[in-house]
VOMARZA-242688 format. One record per residue (C-alpha): x, y, z; chain; residue number from 1. Coordinates in nm, 3 decimals. Layout:
residues N
{r {X; Y; Z}; 'A'; NUM}
...
end
This chain:
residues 284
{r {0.000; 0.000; 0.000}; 'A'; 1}
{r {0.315; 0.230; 0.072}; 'A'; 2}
{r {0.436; 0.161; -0.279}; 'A'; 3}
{r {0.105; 0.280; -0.475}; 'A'; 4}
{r {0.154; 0.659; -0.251}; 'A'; 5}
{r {0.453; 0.811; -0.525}; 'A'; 6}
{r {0.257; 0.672; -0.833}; 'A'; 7}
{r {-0.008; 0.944; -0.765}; 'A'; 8}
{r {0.173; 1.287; -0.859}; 'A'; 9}
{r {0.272; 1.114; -1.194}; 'A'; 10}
{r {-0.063; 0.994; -1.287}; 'A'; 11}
{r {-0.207; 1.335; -1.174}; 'A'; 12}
{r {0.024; 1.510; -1.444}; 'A'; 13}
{r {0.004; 1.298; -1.679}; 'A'; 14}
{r {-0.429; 1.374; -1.642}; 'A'; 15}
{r {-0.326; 1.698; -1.638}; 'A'; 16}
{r {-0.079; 1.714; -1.942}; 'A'; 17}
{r {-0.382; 1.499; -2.171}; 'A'; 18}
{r {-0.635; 1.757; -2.074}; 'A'; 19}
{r {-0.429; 2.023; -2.181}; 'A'; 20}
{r {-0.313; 1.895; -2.445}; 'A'; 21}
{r {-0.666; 1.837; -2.522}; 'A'; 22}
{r {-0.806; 2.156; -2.450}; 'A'; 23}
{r {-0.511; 2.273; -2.707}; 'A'; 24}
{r {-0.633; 2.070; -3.012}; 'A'; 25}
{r {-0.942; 2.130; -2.954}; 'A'; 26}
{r {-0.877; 2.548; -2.914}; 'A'; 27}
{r {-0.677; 2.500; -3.227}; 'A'; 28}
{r {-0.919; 2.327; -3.433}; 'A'; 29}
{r {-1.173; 2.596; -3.337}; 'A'; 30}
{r {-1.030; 2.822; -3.554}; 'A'; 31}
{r {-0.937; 2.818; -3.965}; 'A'; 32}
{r {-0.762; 3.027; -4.168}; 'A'; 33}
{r {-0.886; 3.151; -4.566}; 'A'; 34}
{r {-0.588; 3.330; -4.702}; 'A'; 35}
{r {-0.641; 3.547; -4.997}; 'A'; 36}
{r {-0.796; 3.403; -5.316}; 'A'; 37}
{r {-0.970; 3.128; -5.108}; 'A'; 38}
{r {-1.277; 3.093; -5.012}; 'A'; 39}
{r {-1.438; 2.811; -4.764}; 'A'; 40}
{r {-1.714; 2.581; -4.730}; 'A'; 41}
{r {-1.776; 2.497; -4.333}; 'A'; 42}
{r {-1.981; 2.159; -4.283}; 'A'; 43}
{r {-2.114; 2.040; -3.939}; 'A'; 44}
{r {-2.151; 1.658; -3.932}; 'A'; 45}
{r {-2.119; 1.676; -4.285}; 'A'; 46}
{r {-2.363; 1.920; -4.369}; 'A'; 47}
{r {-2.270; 2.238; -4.553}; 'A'; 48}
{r {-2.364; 2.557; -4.349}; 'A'; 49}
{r {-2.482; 2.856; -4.554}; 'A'; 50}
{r {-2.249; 3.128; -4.637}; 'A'; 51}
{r {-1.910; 3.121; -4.767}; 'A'; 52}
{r {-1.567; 3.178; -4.531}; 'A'; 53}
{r {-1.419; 3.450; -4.702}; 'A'; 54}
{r {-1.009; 3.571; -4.644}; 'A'; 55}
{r {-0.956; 3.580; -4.231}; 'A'; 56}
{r {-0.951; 3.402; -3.922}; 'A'; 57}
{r {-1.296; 3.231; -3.862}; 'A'; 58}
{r {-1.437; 2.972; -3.604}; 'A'; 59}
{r {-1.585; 2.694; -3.656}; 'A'; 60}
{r {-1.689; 2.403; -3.404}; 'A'; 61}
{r {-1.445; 2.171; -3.320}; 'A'; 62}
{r {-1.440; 1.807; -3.367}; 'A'; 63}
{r {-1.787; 1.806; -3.540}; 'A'; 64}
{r {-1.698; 2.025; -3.853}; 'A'; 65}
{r {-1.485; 2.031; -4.143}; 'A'; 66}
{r {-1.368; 2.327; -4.377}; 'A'; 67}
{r {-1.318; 2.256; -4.714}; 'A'; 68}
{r {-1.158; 2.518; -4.909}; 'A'; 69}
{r {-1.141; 2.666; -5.285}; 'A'; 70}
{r {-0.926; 2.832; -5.494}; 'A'; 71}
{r {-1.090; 3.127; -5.606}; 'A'; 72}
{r {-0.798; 3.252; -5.834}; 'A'; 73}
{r {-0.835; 3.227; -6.224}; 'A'; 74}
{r {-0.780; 2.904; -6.350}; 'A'; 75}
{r {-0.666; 2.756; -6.662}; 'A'; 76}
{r {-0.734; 2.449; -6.817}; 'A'; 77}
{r {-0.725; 2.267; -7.159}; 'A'; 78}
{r {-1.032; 2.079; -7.343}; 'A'; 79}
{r {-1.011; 1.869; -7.696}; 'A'; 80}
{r {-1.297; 1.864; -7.831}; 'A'; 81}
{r {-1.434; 1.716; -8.150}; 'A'; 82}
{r {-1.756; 1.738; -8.353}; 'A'; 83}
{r {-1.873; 1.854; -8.727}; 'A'; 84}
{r {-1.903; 2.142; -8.946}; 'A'; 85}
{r {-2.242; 2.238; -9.132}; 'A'; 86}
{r {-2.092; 2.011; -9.452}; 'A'; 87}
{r {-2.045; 1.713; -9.214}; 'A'; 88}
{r {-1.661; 1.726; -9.249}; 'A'; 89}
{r {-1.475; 1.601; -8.917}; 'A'; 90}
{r {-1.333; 1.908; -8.702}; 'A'; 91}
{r {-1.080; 1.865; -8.412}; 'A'; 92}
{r {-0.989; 2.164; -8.168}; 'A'; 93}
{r {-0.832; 2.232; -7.845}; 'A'; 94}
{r {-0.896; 2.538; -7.613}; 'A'; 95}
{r {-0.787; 2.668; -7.352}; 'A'; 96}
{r {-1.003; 2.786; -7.086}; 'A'; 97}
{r {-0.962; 3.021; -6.835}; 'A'; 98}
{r {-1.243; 3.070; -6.545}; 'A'; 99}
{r {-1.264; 3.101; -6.159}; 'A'; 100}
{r {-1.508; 3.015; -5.913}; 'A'; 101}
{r {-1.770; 3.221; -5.769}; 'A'; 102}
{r {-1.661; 3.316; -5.421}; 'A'; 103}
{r {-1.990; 3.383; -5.281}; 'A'; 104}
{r {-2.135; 3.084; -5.464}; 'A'; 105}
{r {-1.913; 2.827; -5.357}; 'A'; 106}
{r {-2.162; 2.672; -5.095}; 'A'; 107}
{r {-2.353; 2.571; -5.382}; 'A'; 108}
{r {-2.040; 2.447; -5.570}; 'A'; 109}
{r {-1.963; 2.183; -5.285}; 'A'; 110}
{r {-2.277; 2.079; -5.243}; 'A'; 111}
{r {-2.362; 2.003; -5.635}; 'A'; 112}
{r {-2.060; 1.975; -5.788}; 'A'; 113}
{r {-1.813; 1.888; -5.462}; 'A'; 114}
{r {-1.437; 1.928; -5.577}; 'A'; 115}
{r {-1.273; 2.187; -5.830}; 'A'; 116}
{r {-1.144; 1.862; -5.948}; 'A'; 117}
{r {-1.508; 1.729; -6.020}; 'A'; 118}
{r {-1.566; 2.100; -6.147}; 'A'; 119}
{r {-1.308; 2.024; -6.421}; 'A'; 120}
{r {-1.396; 1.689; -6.531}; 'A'; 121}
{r {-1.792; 1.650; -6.463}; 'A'; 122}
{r {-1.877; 2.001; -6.595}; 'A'; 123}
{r {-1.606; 2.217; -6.789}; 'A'; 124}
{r {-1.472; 1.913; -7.066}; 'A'; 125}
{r {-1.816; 1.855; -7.157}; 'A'; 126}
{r {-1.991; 2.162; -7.145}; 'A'; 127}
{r {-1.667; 2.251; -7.366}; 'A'; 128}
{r {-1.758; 2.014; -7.611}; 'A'; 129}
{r {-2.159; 2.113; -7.649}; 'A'; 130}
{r {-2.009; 2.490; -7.678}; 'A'; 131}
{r {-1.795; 2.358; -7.991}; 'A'; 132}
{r {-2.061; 2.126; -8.119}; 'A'; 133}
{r {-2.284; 2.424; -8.162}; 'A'; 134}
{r {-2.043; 2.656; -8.320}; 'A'; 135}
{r {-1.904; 2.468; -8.581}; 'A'; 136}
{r {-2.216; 2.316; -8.693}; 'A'; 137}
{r {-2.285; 2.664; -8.784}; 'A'; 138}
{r {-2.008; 2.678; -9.089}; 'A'; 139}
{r {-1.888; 2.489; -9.353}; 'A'; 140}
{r {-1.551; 2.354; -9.311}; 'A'; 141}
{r {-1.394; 2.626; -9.544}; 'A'; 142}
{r {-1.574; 2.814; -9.339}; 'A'; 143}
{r {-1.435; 2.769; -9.039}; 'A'; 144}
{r {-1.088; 2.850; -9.128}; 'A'; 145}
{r {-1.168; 3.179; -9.324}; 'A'; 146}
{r {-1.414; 3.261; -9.005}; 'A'; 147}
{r {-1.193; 3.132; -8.721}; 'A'; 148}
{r {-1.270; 3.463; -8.477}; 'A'; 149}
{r {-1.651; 3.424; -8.575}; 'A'; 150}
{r {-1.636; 3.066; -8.457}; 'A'; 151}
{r {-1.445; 3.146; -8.154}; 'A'; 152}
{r {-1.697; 3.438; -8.074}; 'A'; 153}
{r {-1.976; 3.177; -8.089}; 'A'; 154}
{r {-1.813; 2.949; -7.895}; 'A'; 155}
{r {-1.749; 3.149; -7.598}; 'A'; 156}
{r {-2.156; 3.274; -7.602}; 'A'; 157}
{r {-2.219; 2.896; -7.609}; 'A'; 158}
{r {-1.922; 2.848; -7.315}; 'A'; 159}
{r {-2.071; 3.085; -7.139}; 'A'; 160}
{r {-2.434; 3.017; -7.118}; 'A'; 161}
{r {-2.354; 2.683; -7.019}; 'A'; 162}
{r {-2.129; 2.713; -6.724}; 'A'; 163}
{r {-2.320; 2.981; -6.557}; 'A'; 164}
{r {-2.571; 2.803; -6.418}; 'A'; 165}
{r {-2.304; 2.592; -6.257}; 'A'; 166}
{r {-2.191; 2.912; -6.130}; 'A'; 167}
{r {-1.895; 2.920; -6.285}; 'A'; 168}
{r {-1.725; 3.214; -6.424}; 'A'; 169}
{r {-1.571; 3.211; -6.777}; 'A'; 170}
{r {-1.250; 3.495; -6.808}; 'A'; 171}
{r {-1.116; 3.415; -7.158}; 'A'; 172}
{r {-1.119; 3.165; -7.389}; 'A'; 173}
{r {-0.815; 3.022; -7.663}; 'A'; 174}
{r {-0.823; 2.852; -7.951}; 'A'; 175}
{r {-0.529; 2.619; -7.903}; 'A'; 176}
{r {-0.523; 2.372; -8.219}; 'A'; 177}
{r {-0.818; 2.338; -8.524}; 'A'; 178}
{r {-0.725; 2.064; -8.770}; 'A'; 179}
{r {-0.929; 1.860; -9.017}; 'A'; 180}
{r {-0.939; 1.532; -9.174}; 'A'; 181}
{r {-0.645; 1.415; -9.360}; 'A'; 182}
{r {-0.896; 1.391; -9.671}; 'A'; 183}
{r {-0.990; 1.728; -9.622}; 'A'; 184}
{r {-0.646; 1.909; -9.583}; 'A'; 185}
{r {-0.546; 1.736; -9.893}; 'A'; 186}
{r {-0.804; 1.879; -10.104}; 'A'; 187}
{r {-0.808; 2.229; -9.993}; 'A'; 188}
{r {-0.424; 2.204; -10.010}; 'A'; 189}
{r {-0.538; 2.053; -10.404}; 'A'; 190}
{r {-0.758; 2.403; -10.416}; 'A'; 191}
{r {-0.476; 2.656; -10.319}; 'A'; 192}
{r {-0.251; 2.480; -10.579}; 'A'; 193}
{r {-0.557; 2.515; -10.815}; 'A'; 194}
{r {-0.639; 2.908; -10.749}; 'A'; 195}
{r {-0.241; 2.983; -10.767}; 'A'; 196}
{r {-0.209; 2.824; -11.124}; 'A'; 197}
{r {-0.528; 2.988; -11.188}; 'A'; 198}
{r {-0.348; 3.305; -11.062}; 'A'; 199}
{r {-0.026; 3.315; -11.298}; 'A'; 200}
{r {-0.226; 3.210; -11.586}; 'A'; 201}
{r {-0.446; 3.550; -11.536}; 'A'; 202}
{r {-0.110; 3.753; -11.439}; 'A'; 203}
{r {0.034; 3.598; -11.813}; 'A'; 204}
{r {-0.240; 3.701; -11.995}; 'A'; 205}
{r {-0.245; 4.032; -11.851}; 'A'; 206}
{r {0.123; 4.093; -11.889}; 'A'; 207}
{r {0.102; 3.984; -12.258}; 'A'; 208}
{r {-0.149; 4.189; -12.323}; 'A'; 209}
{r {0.022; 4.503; -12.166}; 'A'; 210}
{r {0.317; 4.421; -12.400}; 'A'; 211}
{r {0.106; 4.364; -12.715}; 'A'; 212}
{r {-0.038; 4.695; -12.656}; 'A'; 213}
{r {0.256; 4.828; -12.583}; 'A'; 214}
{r {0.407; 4.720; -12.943}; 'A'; 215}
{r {0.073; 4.940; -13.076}; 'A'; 216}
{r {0.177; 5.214; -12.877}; 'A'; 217}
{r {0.543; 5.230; -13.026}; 'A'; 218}
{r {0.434; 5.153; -13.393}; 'A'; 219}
{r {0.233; 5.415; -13.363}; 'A'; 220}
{r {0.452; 5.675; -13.254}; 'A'; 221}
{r {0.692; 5.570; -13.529}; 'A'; 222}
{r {0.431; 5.605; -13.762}; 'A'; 223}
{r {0.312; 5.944; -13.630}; 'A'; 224}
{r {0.702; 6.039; -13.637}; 'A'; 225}
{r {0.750; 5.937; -13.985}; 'A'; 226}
{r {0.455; 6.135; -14.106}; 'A'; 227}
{r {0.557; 6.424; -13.910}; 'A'; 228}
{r {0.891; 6.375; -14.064}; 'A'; 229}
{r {0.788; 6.377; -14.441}; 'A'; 230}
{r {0.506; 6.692; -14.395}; 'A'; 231}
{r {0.823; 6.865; -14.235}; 'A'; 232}
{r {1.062; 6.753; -14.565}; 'A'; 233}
{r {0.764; 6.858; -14.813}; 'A'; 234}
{r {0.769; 7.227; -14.648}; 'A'; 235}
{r {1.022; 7.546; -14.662}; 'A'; 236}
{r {1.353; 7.425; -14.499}; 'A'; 237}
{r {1.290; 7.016; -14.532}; 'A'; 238}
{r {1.637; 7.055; -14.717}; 'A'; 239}
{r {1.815; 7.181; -14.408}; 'A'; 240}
{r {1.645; 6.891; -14.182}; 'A'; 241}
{r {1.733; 6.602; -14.385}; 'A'; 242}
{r {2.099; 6.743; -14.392}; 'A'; 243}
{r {2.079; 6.751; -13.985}; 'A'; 244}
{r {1.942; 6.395; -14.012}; 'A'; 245}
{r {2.219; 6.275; -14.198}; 'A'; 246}
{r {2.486; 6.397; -13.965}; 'A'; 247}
{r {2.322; 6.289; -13.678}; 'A'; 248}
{r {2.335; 5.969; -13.752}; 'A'; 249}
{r {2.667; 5.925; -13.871}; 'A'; 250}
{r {2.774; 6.114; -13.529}; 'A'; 251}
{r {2.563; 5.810; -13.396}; 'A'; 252}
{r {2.693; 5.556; -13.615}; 'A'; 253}
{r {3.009; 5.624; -13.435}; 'A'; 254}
{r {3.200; 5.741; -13.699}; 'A'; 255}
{r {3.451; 6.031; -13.673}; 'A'; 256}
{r {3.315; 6.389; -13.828}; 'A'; 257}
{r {3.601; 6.533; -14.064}; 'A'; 258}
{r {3.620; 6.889; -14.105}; 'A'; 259}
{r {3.394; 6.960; -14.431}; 'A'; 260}
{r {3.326; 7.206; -14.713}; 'A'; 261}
{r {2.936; 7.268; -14.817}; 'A'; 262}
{r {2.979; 7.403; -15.175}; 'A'; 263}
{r {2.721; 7.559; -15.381}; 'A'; 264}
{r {2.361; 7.666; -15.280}; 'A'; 265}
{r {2.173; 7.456; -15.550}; 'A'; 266}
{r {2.365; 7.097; -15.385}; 'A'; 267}
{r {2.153; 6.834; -15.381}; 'A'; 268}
{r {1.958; 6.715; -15.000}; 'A'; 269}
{r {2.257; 6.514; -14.895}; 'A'; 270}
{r {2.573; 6.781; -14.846}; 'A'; 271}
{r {2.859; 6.749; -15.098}; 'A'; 272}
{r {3.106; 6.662; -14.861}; 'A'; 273}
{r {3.528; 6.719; -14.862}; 'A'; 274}
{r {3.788; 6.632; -14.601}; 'A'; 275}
{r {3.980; 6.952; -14.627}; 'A'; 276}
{r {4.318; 6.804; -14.530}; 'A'; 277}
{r {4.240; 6.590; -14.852}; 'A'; 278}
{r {4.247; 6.881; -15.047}; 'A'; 279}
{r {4.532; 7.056; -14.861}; 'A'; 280}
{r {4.710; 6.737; -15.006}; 'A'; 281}
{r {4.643; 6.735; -15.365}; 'A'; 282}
{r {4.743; 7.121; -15.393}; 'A'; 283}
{r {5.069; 7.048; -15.211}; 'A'; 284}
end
């Protein structure tokens, strides 16, 4: 019985050290923490309470509750979708998405949706698809390339509409990758080749053309120079111009001009020509 006496401090602190420690967890697990671009969902026995936990300290009961929390901040994520254009040719995209949760709404997130996870899978990949379904079957194929920012336009009005209701806010939308059928790139690849040809063919014609009537415009300026020419011989002083012809072209002919003597007024069109050191010579 003597024995059993110094056991009781110990057990006595060590009742006293669990109850504090206790009364620690359970004054710590009172309390939770949203930092900035959170919000929270508080649930008591696993029902959510009303309201959202916004940035700040907050209490909550302990033991019985649980605070889940959301990221609030703009998110990004990519979608492939897949579907067909107004002329039933296959269409392939990728976009990427960029939303963020309401914070005010996000009560009604966890209790229809649950995790941003779930968010992403259950309700943004195939709400992305509908949204593409229903712009592309708006255009042709052709269409859709020559169009791309009308089909992009469309397909963020169709985004939109859709994920509201799951309130879920849609910032911006990309159009990552569009491709087509192999069958189909081939044969607008076929076109291109076709409306280039069809190109150069139309620039040669023109350019022929331009030089054909080019060729009219010189022959007729000859012609109107050679008339002008001969009504200019048949009038007072066509004598004089015919001898400024001549020596004009043998100065272009490339020939060197000798010194010359012009003798007699009555000499016929062409001037009687002498090289004067010839002359000089025969005297001598």
């Amino acid at each position: 019985m003597k024995s059993a006496q110094p056991n009781s401090p110990n057990i006595q602190s060590i009742l006293i050290g669990v109850i504090l420690a206790a009364i620690a967890l359970i004054g710590f697990s009172s309390f939770v923490i949203i930092s900035p671009g959170e919000a929270g969902v508080i649930s008591i026995l696993g029902k959510a309470r009303d309201g959202a936990l916004l940035e700040g300290l907050h209490f909550k009961p302990p033991l019985v509750s649980k605070v889940d929390v959301y990221d609030v901040t703009v998110q990004k994520f990519e979608v492939p979708a897949q579907s067909s254009t107004k002329d039933l040719q296959d269409l392939k995209g990728r976009f990427a998405i960029n939303f963020r949760l309401d914070p005010a709404k996000v009560v009604e997130v966890r209790r229809t949706q649950g995790t941003l996870a779930n968010i992403v899978s259950k309700v943004i990949a195939p709400q992305t698809q509908e949204a593409f379904k229903i712009a592309a079957a708006k255009r042709t194929a052709e269409e859709s390339i020559t169009q791309r920012s009308e089909l992009k336009k469309d397909f963020d009005i169709a985004l939109q509409s859709r994920l509201e209701k799951y309130d879920v806010i849609v910032l911006d939308t990309s159009v990552v990758d569009l491709n087509f059928s192999t069958e189909f790139a081939k044969a607008v690849e076929e076109k291109q080749i076709a409306e280039q040809r069809a190109r150069r063919a139309v620039y040669i014609a023109q350019e022929a053309e331009q030089e054909a009537q080019a060729e009219i415009n010189r022959a007729r300026g000859k012609a109107e120079a050679q008339k002008l020419l001969a009504e200019t011989l048949k009038s007072q002083g066509g004598r004089l111009v015919l001898q400024k012809e001549t020596i004009q072209a043998w100065r272009e002919g490339g020939a060197q001009m000798p010194k010359v003597l012009v003798l007699g007024g009555d000499s016929p069109a062409i001037p009687f020509l002498f090289d004067l050191q010839d002359v000089q010579e025969e005297a001598m």
